[in-house]
N, C-alpha and C positions, 0 to 999 in steps of 0.2 A: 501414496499418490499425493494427495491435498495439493499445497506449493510447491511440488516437486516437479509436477508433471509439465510448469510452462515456466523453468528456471532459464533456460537456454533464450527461451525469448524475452524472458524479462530483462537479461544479461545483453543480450543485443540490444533493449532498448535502452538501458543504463550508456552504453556506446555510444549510441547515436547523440544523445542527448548529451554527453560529455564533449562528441563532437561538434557536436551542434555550438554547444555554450561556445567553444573556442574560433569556431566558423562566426559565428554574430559579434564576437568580440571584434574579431580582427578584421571583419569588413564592414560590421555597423558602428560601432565602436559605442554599442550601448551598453551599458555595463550592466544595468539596469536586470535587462532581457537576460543576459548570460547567467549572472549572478542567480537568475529565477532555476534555467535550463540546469546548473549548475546544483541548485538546491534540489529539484526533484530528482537527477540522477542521484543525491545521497541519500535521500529516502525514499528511492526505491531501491536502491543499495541494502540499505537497514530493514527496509522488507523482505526481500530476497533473503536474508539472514534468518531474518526472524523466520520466513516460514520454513524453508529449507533444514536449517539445522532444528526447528521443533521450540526457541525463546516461548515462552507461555505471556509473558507482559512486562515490558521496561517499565519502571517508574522514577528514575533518577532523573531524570531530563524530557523537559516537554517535547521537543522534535520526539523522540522516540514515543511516544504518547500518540500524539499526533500521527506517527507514522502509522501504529499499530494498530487507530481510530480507522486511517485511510485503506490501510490492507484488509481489513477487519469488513467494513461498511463494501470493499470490493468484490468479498469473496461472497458475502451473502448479495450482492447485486447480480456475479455472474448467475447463481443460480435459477435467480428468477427469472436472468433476463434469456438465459436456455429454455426455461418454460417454454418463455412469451414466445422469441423467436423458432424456437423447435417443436412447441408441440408437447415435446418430451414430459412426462410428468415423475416430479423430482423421488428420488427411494430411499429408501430409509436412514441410510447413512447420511446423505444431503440434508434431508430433513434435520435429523441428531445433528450434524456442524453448525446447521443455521442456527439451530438452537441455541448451541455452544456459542457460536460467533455471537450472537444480540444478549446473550447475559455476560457477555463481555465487554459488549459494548455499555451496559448498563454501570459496568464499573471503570470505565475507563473516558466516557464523556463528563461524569460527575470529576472525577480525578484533575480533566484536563482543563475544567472547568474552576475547580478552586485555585490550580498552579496560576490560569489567566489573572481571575479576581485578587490575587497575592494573598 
């Protein structure tokens, strides 16, 4: 299950947002905007990779860092935020991911943190 189970809508929002960037280019002519629209469909592109095929943690290049801070910091948000909104209280597999997910975070905000400071 994990990132597998909302590929299709991540895929569609990768779309949109690809559509998007070329719809704001060509009528706003901000490049600005698009260039943004444009960056998060690749990182969420590189998310979708990463969870999907099972990557454990990029560290050649800071976007992928960055990216796998941002999926990473997502997927332990959705959980709580199913708590808070549902009620739901999280089982044990949840729990062990989150786990999983913040000691990964633990090595990967220090990481992404020395590539910034040079």
């Amino acid at each position: 299950v994990g990132g597998k189970a909302l590929y299709g809508a991540a895929l569609v929002g990768n779309a949109l947002l690809l559509t998007g960037a070329i719809a704001i280019l060509e009528l706003t002519h901000h490049r600005m905007v698009a260039a943004c629209c444009a960056a998060c469909a690749c990182g969420l592109q590189n998310a979708m990779c990463t969870s999907h095929f099972g990557a454990v943690v990029r560290t050649t290049h800071v976007t992928g860092t960055l990216t796998d801070i941002g999926s990473t910091t997502g997927r332990v948000a959705i959980v709580y935020i199913r708590r808070l909104l549902c009620g739901a209280k999280s089982n044990i597999v949840e729990l062990a991911e989150v786990g999983v997910d913040l000691r990964k975070l633990l090595v990967l905000l220090p990481m992404w943190t020395s590539f910034f400071a040079g």
